[in-house]
C-alpha positions in Angstrom: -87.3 -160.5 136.5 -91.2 -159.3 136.2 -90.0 -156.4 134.4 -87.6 -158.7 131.8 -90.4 -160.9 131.3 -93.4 -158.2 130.6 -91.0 -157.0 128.1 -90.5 -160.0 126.7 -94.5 -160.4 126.6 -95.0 -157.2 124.5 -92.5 -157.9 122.0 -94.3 -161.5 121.3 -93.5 -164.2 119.3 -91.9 -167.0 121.8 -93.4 -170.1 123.2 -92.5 -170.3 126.8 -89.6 -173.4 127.1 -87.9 -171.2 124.7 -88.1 -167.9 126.8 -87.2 -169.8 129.9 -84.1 -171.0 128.4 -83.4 -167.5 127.2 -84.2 -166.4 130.7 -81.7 -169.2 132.1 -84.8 -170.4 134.1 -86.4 -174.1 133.7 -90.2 -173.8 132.6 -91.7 -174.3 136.3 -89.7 -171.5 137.4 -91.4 -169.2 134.9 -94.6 -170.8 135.0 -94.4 -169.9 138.9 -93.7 -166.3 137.6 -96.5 -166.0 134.9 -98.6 -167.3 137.6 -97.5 -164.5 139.8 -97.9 -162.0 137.7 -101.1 -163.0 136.8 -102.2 -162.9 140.6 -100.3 -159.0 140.5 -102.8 -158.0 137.5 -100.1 -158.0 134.8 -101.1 -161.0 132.7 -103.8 -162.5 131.5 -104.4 -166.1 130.9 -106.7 -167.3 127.8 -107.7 -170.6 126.5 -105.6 -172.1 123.3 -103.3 -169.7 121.6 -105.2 -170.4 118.2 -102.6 -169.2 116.2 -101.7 -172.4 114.2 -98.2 -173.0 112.5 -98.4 -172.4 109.1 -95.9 -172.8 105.6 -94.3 -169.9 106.9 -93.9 -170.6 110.4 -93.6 -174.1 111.5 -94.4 -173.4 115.3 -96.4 -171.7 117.3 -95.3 -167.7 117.7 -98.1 -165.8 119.5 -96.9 -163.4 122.3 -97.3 -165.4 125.3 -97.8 -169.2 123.9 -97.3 -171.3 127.1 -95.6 -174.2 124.1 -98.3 -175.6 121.9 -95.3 -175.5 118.6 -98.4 -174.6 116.3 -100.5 -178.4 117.5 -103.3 -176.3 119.1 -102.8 -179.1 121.8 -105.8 -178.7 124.5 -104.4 -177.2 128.3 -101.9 -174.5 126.0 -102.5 -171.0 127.8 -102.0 -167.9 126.0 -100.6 -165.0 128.3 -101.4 -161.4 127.2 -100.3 -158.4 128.9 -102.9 -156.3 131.1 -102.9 -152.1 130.4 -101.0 -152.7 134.2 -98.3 -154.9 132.4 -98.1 -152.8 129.5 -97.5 -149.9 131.4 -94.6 -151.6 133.4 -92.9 -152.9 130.4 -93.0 -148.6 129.2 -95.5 -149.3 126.4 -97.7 -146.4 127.5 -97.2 -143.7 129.8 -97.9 -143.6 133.3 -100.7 -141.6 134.5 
């Protein structure tokens, strides 16, 4: 599952109830994973995604948007991959 989610991670663009449902997990379940990963050193956790919806896309689509749907609503985390995440997810090569 941490392998399917890093993936998921580095190809962006999802706000995370949607990639649990995709995942057939509820939110807590992947929350508890992002959270482990992020003790494991393959995600990061930010402040606010900042990346507002606009005309052209009426929610939220950073990589890693924990659900803001665009608001920029305070306590949204934004989960980036680590260079230890990318490499799992095969995004560069292993040294």
């Amino acid at each position: 599952m941490i392998l399917t989610i890093a993936r998921r991670l580095m190809d962006g663009g999802f706000i995370l109830p949607l990639l649990a449902a995709e995942l057939n997990l509820p939110p807590d379940a992947l929350t508890e994973r992002l959270f482990m990963m992020e003790r494991l050193g393959f995600v990061e956790r930010s402040g606010e995604c900042g990346e507002p919806a606009g005309e052209t896309a009426p929610s939220c689509c950073c990589a890693g948007c924990s659900g803001c749907g665009g608001t920029g609503s305070p306590g949204v985390v934004r989960y980036t991959l680590t260079e230890k995440g990318r490499r799992l997810a095969g995004a560069e090569p292993r040294r």
